[in-house]
N, C-alpha and C positions, 0 to 999 in steps of 0.2 A: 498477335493473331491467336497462341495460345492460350494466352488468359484467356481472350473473350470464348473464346472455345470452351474452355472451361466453368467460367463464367455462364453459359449458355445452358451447359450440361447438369451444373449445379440446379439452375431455376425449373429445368425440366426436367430431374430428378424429384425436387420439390414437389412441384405440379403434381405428378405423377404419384407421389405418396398420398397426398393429400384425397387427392381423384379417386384413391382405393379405400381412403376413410371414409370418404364420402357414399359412397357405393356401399361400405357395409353400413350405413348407418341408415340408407335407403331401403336395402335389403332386409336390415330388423325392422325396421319401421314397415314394412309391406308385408312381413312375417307374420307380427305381430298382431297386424289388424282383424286375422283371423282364428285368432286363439285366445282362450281367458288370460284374462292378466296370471291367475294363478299359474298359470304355465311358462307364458311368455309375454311379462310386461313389454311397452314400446317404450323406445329409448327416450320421450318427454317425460314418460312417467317415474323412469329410472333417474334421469337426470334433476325432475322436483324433487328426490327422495334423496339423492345426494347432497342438492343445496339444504334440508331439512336437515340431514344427519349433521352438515359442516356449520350446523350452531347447537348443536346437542352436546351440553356437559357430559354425560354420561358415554356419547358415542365416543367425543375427542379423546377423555380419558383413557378410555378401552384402546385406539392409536396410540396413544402414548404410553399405553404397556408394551402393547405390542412391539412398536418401533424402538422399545426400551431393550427388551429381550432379543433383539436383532440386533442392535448393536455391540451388545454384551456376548453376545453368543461368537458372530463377527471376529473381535477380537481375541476371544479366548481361541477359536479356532486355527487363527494364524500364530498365535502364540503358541499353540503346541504343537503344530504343522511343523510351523519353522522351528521349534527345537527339535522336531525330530529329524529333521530333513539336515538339520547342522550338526548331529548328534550323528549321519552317519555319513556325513562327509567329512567332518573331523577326526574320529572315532571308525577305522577301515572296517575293524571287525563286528561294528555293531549293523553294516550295511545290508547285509543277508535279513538280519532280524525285521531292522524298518522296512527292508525291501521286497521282503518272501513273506513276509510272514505277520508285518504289522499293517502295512499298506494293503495286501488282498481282502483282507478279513474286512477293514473297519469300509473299505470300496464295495465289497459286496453284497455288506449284509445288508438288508431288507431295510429301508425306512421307516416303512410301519412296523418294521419287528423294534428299534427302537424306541418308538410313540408308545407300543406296548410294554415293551419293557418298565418305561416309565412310567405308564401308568400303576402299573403292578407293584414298583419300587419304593416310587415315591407318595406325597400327597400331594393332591392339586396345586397348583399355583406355579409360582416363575422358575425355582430349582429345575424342575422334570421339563418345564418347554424350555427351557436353554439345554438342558444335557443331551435333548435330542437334537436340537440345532448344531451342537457342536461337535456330537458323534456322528452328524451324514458330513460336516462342512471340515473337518478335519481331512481327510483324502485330498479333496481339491486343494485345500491351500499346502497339505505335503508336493504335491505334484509339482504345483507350481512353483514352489523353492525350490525346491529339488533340481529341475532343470534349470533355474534360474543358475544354482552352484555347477552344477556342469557346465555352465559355459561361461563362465567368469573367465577373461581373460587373464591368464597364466602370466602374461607376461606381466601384467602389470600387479600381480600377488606376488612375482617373485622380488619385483621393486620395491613392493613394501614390505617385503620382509628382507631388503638389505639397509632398509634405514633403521627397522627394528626386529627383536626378533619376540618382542610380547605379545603373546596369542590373542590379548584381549586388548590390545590400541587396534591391532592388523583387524580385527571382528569389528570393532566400532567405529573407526575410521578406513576401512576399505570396503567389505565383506560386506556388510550391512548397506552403506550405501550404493553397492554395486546390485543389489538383492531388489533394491528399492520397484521399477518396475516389474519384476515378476511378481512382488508382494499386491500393488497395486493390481493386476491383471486378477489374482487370486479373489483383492477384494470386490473385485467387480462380479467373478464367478459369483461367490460367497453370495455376493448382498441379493443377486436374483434367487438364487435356489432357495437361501434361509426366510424368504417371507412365504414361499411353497412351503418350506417346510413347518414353519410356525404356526402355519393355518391347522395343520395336523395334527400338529402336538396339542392346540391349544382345543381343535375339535375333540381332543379323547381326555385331556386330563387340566382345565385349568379353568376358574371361574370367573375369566375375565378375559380380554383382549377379546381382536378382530374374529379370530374364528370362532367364539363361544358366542356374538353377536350372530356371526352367520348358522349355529349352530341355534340359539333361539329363534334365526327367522325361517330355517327349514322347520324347524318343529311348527312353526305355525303357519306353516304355507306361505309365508311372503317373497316371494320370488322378488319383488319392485327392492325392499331392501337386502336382501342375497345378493342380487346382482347390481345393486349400488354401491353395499361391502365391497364388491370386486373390484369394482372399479376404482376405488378407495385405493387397495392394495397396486394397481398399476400407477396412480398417481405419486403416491408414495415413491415407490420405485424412479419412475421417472426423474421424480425429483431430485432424488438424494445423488442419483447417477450425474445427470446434469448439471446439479448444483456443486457436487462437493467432488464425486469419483473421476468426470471428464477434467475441470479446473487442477486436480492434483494430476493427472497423469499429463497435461501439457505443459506444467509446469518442470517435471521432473526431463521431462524430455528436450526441453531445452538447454536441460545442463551439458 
């Protein structure tokens, strides 16, 4: 009786999502009918401009900067996150530094005060939109470690450190894989905010990717491929969450 209950819930949760896609896509379509395209294309227009873009040499490749820079950024930012997050859980007195004092600062400061920075810093191109990706995505994946190490069970760290007492078996074979879904959870933050953020970087300082295409089609009023880009970026997204981020976090969950 629970399953099907469940069961039930499931399909009319379903229903119910779908029912409110539908509904906005009614909604822009009835919007739209009364406004220039230059304002407010309707979503057939947008949607011919997507299938256009999705055989365009020129657009794929600009995705595939893009998505290049995201992932590289991704990674470096869990890679420094997690050394600092392990730097001051290993390391008692470095805790105040990461804690007070290295974690407030790179949390608060201003995303576009970075984008700026790097424009100022640097030259166009992939350096400056990664360095801004991975100074806002740096916080979230500290955090994420972070608490992931505060709650590692105790008991089972002090077990492995009675079979051994080498700091760096107990790291690769305990630590690390006890870390495993906090890291995940982190990349899943990371991978939404860093395509926000990428758009930014690559609006002020880089003569390629997704947001220099969105940034030539504001220039020339094209609202139908602006907000075809956009929806580019959700698909993306989507994807990579679905395909690769939900597959590893069920998998890890099963251990």
């Amino acid at each position: 009786m629970r399953a099907e209950q469940t069961s039930t819930e499931r399909v009319a949760a379903r229903l119910i999502g779908e029912g409110v896609v539908v509904l906005a896509l009614l909604a822009w379509w009835l919007s739209a009918r009364h406004l220039p395209e230059f304002i407010l294309p309707g979503p057939v227009a947008v949607g011919r401009r997507l299938v256009e873009l999705a055989v365009t040499p020129e657009f794929l490749w600009n995705v595939l900067v893009s998505s290049w820079r995201v992932l590289v950024a991704i990674a470096a930012a869990l890679f420094i996150g997690g050394a600092l997050a392990l730097l001051a859980y290993g390391v008692p007195w470095l805790a105040d530094i990461v804690d007070a004092r290295i974690a407030p600062v790179l949390n608060s400061f201003p995303s576009i005060g970075w984008a700026i920075l790097a424009a100022i810093w640097f030259d166009p191109g992939d350096f400056g939109v990664i360095f801004v990706e991975v100074a806002i995505l740096i916080p979230f994946c500290l955090i994420n470690i972070a608490e992931g190490l505060r709650n590692i069970d105790r008991e089972l760290m002090e077990m492995g450190q009675s079979f051994t007492r080498h700091r760096a078996r107990i790291l690769f074979r305990l630590t690390l894989p006890l870390l495993v879904p906090y890291g995940l959870s982190a990349t899943r933050i990371a991978y939404g905010i860093a395509w926000k953020i990428a758009l930014v970087a690559e609006l002020l300082g880089a003569p390629s990717g997704i947001g220099y295409l969105m940034l030539r089609a504001q220039t020339a009023a094209d609202s139908t491929t602006f907000l075809a880009t956009c929806f580019v970026i959700v698909l993306l997204f989507v994807a990579g969450e679905r395909l690769v981020i939900v597959p590893l976090e069920r998998r890890f969950a099963r251990r």
